[in-house]
C-alpha positions as CSV (number, residue, x, y, z in Angstrom):
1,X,-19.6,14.0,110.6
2,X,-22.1,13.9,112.8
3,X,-22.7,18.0,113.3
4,X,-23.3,17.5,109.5
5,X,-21.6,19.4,106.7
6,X,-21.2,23.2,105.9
7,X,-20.3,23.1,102.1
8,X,-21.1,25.7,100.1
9,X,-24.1,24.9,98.0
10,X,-23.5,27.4,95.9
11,X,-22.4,25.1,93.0
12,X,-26.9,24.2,92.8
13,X,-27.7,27.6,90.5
14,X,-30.2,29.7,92.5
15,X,-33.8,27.9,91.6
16,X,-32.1,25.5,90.0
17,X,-31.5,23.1,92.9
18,X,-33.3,19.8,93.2
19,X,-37.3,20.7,94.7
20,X,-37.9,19.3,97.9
21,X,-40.6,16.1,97.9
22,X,-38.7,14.5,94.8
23,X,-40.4,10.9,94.6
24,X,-38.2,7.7,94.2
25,X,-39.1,8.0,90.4
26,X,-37.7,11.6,90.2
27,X,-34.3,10.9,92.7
28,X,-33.3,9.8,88.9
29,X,-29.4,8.5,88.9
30,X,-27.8,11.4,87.0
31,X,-29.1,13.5,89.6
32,X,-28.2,11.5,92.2
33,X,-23.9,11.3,90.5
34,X,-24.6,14.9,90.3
35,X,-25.3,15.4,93.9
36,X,-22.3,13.2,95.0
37,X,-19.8,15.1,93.2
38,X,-20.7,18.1,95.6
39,X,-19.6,16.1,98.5
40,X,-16.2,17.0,99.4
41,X,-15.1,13.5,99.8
42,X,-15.5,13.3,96.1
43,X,-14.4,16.3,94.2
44,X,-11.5,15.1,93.2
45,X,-12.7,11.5,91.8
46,X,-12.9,11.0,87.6
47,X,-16.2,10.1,86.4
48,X,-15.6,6.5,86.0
49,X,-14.5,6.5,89.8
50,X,-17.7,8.2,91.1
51,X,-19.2,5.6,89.4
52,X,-17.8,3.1,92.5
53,X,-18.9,5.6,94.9
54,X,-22.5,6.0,93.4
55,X,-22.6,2.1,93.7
56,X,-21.4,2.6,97.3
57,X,-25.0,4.6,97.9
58,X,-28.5,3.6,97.9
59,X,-31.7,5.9,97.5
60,X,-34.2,6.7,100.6
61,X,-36.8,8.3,100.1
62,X,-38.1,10.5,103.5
63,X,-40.9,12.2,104.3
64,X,-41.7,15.6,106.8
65,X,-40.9,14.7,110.2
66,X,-39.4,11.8,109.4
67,X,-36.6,10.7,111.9
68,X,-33.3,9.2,109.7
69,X,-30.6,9.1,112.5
70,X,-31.9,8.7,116.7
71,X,-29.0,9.7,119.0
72,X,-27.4,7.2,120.5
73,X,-27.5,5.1,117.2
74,X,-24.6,3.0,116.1
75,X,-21.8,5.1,114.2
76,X,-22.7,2.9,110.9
77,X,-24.8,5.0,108.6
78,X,-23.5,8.2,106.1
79,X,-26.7,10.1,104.5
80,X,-26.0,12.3,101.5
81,X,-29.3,15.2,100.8
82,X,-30.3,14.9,96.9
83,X,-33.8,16.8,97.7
84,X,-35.4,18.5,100.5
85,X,-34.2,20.0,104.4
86,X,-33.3,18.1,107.6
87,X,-32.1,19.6,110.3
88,X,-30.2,18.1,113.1
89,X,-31.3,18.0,116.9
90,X,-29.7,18.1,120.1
91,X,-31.1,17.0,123.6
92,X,-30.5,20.1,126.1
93,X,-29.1,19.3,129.8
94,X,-33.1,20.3,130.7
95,X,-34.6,18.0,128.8
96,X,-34.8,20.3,126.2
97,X,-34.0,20.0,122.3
98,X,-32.1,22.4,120.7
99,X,-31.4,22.4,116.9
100,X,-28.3,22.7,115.6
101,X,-28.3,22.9,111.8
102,X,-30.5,23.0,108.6
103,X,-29.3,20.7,106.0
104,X,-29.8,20.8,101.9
105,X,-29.3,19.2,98.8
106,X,-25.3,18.1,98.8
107,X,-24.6,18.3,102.7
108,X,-24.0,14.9,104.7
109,X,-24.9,13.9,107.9
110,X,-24.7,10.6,110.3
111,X,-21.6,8.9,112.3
112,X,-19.0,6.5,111.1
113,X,-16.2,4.8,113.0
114,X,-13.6,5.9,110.8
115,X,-13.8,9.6,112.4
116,X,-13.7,8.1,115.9
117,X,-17.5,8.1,116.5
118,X,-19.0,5.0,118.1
119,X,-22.4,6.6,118.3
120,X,-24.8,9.5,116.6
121,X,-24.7,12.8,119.3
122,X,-27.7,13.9,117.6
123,X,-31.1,13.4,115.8
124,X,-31.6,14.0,112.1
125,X,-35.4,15.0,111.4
126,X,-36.3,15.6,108.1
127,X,-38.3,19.0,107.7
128,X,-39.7,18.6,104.2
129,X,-40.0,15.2,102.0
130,X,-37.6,14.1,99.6
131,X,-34.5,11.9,98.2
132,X,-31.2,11.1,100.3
133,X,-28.6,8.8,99.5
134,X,-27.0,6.4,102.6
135,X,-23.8,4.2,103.0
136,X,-22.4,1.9,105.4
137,X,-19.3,1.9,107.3
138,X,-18.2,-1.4,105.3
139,X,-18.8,0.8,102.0
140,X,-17.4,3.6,103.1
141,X,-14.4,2.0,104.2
142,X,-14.0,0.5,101.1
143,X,-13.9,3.9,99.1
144,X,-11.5,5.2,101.8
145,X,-9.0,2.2,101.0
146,X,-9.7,2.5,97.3
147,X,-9.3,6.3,96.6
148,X,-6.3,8.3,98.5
149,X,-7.6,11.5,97.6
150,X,-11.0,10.2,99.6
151,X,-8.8,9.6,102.6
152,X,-7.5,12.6,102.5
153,X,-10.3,14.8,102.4
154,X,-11.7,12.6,105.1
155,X,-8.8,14.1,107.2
156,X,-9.1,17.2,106.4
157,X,-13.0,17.2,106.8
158,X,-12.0,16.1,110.7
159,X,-9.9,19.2,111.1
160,X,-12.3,21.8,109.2
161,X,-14.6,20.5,112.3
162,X,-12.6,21.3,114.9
163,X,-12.2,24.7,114.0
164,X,-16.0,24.9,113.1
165,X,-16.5,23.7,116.8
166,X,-14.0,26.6,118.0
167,X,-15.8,29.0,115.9
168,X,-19.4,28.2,117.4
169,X,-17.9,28.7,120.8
170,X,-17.0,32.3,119.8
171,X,-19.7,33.6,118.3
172,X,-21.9,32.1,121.7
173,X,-20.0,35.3,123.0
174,X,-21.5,37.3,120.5
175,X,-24.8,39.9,121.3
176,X,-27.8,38.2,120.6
177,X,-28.2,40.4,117.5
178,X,-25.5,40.0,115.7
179,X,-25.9,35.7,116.5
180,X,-29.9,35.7,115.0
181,X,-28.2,38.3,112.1
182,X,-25.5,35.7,111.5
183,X,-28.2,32.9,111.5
184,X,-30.3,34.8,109.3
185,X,-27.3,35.5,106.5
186,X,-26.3,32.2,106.7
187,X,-28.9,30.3,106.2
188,X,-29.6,32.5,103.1
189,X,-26.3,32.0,101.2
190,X,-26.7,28.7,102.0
191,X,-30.4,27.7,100.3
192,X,-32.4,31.0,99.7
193,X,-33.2,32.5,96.4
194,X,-34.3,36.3,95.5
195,X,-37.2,37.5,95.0
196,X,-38.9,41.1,94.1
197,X,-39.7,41.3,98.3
198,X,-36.3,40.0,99.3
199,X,-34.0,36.9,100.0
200,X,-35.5,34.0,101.3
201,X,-34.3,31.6,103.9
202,X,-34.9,28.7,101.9
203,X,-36.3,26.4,104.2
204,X,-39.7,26.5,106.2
205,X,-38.2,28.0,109.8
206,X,-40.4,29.0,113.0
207,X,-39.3,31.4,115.4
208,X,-38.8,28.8,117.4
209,X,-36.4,26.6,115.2
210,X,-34.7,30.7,114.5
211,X,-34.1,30.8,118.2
212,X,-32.5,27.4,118.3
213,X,-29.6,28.3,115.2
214,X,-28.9,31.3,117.6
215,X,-28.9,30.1,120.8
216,X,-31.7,32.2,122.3
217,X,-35.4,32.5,123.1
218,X,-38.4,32.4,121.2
219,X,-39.4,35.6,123.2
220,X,-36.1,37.3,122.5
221,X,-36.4,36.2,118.4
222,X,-39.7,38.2,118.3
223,X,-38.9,41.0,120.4
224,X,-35.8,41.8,117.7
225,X,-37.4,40.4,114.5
226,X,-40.3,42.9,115.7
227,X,-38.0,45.9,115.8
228,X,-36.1,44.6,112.1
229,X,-39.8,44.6,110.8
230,X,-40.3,48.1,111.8
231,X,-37.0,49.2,110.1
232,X,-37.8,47.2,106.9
233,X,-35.0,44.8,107.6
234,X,-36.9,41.9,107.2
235,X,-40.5,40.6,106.3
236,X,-41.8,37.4,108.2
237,X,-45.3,35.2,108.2
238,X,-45.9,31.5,109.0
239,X,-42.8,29.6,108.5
240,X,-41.7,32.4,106.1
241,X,-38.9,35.0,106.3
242,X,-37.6,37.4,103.6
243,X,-34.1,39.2,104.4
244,X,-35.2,42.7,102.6
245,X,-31.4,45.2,103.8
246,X,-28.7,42.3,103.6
247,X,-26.2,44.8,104.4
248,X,-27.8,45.9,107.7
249,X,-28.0,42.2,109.0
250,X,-24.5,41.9,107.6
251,X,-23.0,45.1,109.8
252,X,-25.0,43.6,112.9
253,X,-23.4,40.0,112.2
254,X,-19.4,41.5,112.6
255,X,-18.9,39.6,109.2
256,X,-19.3,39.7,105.4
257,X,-22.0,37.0,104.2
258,X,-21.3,36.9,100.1
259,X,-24.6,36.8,97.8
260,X,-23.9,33.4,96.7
261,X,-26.9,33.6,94.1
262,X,-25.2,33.1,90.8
């Protein structure tokens, strides 16, 4: 749990999913029942049993840069997005960070005992303000006891990262093209929305955070975004990137990203 989850958040209609910088008075509890039943822990819960897990949660509200989880903190703490982006940060072997994921409304994040994790591997920043729900290991526990069908998908949540892991280390094979393409198209499905100049990333990247997803260098990230530019691939500006020929990105990346717009 603590790589933080990959579900698709396709279920929030494009434009439709909660704005980042929601204030406590906005993280409103409909929204917030609505956000846990994207969680695949819960899916398969009746509404008056998400009830108990909605009383299992309590709202945070976070600002930019905030830091929610330090590595090296106790395995104690499960954060659930209801507005706004955090990405999760790793410590290189140089001293240097590297990030690992961008996180949006319905994905999860922190460490918990029950998956074998006495501590957090890595740091959860958020990038923009707004809502997230959190849980303790006690609470947690308890919905794990009360609810097979949580215990279950707790199990199978273990095993769908395992094979995530594996998947990682096979695309770190991969040219540095098709990796940034991949990074590009993923992030995409996963929170952008269409506009008349393209798709957006749906989050506020720099080239340096691009480089990061894709395990290369801020010089190699320009070099190729310079030459996508020129082919009218992609447009970018500050903390801004449009994806304007999916399908070339998609033939570069070795696999089919879906438009997961609705």
């Amino acid at each position: 749990m603590d790589e933080g989850s990959h579900k698709n958040l396709s279920l929030f209609p494009a434009g439709q999913w909660p704005p980042d910088d929601l204030t406590p008075q906005q993280c409103s509890p409909e929204l917030r029942r609505h956000v846990l039943t994207l969680v695949p822990y819960f899916q398969a819960l009746s509404p008056a049993e998400l009830e108990e897990v909605h009383a299992a949660f309590a709202a945070r509200h976070m600002l930019a840069t905030d830091t929610l989880v330090a590595a090296g903190d106790p395995a104690e703490t499960l954060y659930v997005i209801v507005s706004g982006r955090v990405k999760l940060v790793k410590g290189g072997p140089d001293g240097s960070e590297l990030m690992l994921d961008v996180l949006g409304p319905g994905d999860y994040f922190g460490a918990l005992p029950l998956l074998g994790q006495a501590a957090n591997e890595q740091r959860a920043e958020a990038i923009t303000g707004g809502c997230v729900l959190v849980t303790t290991t006690e609470a947690f526990g308890a919905l794990v006891t009360r609810f097979p069908s949580v215990a279950v998908a707790v199990l199978e949540d273990v095993s769908g990262r395992l094979r995530s892991a594996h998947e990682r280390l096979h695309e770190a094979a991969a040219p540095v093209e098709a990796r940034l393409a991949s990074t590009l198209l993923t992030l995409s499905a996963r929170f952008g929305v269409d506009s008349d100049e393209g798709r957006t990333l749906g989050a506020p990247l720099s080239q340096e955070d691009l480089a990061a997803l894709a395990g290369t260098t801020l010089e190699t990230v320009n070099r190729v975004l310079a030459t996508w530019r020129k082919r009218g691939w992609v447009t970018t500006g500050r903390l801004k990137l449009l994806i304007n020929a999916p399908a070339e990105l998609e033939k570069l990346s070795g696999r089919r990203h879906t438009d997961q717009s609705p």
